[in-house]
C-alpha positions in Angstrom: -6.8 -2.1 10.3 -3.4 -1.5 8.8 -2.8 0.3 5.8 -3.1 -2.3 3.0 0.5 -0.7 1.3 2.3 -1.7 4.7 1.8 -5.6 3.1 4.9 -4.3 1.0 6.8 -4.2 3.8 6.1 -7.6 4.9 7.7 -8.6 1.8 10.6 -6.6 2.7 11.3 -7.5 6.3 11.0 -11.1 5.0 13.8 -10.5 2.1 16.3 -9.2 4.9 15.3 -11.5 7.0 16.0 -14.3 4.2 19.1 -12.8 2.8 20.9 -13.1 6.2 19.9 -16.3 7.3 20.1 -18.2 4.2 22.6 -15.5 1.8 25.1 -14.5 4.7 23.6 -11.3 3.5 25.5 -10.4 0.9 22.5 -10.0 -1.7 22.0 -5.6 -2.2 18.1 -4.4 -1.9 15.6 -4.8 -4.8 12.3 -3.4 -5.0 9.9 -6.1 -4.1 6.6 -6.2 -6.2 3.0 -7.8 -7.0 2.0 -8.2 -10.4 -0.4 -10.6 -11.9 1.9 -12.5 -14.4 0.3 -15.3 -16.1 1.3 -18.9 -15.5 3.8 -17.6 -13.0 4.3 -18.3 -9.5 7.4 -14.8 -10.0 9.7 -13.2 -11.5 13.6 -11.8 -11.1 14.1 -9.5 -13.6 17.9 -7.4 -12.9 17.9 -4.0 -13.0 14.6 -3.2 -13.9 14.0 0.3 -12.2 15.8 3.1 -12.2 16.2 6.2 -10.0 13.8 9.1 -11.1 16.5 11.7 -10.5 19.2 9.9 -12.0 18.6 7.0 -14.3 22.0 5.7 -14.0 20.8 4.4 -10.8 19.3 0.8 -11.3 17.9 -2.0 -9.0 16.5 -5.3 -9.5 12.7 -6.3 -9.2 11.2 -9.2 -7.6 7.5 -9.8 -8.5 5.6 -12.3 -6.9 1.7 -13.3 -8.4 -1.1 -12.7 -6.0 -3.5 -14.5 -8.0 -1.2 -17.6 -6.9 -1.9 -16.7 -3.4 -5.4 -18.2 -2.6 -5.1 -21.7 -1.4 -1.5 -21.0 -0.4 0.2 -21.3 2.7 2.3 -18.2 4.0 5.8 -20.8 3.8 4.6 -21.6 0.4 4.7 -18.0 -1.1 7.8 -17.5 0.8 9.6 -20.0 -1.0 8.8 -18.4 -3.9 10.0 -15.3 -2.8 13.7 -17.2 -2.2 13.3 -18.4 -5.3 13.8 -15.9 -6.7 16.0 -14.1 -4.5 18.6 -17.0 -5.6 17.7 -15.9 -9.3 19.2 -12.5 -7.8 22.7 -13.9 -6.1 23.4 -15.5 -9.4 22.9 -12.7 -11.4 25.0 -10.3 -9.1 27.2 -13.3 -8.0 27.2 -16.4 -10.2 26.8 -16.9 -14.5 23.4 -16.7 -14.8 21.6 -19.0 -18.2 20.6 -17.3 -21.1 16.9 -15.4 -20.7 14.8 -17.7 -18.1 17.1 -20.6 -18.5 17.7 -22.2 -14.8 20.9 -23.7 -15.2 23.0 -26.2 -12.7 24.4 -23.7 -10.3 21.2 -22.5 -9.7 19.9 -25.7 -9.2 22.7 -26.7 -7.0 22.4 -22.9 -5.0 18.5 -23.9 -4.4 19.1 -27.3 -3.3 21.7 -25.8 -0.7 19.2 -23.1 0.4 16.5 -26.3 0.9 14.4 -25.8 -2.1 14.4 -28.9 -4.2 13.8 -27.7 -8.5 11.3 -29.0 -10.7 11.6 -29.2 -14.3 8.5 -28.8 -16.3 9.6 -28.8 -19.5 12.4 -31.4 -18.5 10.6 -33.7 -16.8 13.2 -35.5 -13.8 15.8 -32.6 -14.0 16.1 -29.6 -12.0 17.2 -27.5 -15.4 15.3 -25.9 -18.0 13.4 -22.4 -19.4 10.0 -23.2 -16.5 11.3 -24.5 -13.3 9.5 -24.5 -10.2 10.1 -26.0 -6.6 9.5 -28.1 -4.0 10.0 -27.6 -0.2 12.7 -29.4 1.5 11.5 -31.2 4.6 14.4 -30.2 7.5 16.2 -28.5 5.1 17.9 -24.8 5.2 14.6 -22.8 4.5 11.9 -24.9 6.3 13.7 -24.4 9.4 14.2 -20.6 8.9 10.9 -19.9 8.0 9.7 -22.3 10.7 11.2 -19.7 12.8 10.0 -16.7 11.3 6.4 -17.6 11.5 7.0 -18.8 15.0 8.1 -15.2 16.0 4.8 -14.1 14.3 5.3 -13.2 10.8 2.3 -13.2 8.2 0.8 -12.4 5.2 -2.3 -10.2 5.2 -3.3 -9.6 1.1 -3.9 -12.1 -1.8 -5.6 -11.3 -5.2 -9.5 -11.6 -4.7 -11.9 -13.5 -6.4 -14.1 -12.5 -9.5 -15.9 -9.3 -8.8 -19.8 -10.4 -8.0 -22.8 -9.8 -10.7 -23.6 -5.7 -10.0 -20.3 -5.2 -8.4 -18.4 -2.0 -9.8 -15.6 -2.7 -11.6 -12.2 -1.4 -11.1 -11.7 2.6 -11.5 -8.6 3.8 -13.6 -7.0 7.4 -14.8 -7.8 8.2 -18.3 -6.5 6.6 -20.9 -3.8 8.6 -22.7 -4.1 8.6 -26.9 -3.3 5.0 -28.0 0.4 4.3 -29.5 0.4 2.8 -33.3 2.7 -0.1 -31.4 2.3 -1.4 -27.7 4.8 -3.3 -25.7 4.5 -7.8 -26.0 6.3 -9.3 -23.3 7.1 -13.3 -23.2 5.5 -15.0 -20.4 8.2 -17.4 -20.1 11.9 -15.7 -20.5 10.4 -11.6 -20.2 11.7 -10.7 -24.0 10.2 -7.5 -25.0 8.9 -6.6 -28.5 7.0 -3.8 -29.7 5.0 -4.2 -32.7 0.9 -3.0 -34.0 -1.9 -3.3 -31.4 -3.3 -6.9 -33.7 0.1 -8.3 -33.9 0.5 -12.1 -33.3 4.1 -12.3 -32.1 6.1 -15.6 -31.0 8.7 -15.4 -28.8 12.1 -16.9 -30.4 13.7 -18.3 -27.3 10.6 -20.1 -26.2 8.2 -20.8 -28.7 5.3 -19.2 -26.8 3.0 -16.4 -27.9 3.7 -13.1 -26.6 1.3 -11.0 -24.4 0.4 -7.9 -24.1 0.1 -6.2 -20.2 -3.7 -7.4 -19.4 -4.1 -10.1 -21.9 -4.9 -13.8 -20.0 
């Protein structure tokens, strides 16, 4: 069996493989990440790390949900992955919207790369703050990935189901002495607040309640 980590690497090879058959590959590296984001399929967020030895040094993240994983299909969780991969060439390359706005050019970049946006909270349009996708049949990205599975490519990991009555639950380090104020994040657009640990906060740009890491 491999080592479970080496799934990262899946993730990666599929990234270069994207950026050169669908980005001319012109898109610089990103570290590639799984985090369980609520009522998200992913996230671009730009230069979100930075280098330990010299925090000048910044590159982008792209998170993708395992607990969206089950049910699935490898092509499906690959589109997300170009998703937002084209949330990354606008923001090194286009005028990206404000916060987790999907504007027109990168609607029109998706359509181009074969993904076809959907609006949620613009019902008909391919703009707005929570846009997903659709696949399109023939189009740029089918036909790549077609080919990438063909060669052999695939996904091993996906979030598992709810621990079993009597099974352990998860083992962590120590908790460090609690802050007076912890970190909210938006769901939606990924605005950060900090504020006191019973804090109800709202998020401005989209009218959502903010979370705190491991709230549902």
């Amino acid at each position: 069996m491999k080592t479970p980590t080496n799934e990262y690497a899946h993730y990666q090879s599929a990234y270069d493989y994207y950026n050169t058959e669908l980005f001319d590959g012109i898109l610089p590296p990103c570290l590639i990440t799984l985090q369980r984001t609520p009522n998200a399929l992913g996230y671009f967020s730009p230069y979100r790390f930075a280098a330990r030895k010299n925090q000048t040094l910044r590159t982008d993240e792209i998170a993708l949900n395992p607990d969206t994983f089950t049910g699935a299909s490898d092509k499906s969780i690959l589109s997300t992955l170009v998703h937002e991969m084209c949330h990354l060439w606008q923001a090194h390359f286009g005028k990206p919207g404000r916060g987790r706005y999907h504007n027109r050019q990168w609607a029109s970049a998706m359509q181009r790369l074969g993904l076809k946006p959907i609006s949620y909270d613009n019902p008909g349009k391919m703009t707005g703050q929570r846009v997903s996708h659709e696949i399109i049949e023939g189009g740029r990205f089918e036909l790549a990935t077609d080919r990438l599975l063909a060669a052999g490519f695939r996904l091993e990991w996906q979030s598992a189901l709810p621990p079993l009555l009597g099974e352990p639950l998860p083992v962590s380090a120590p908790a460090a002495r609690k802050p007076s104020k912890l970190k909210y994040t938006c769901p939606e657009c990924k605005q950060n607040a900090w504020a006191k640990p019973l804090a109800r906060l709202v998020c401005g740009y989209c009218a959502v309640r903010m979370i705190r890491p491991g709230w549902d």
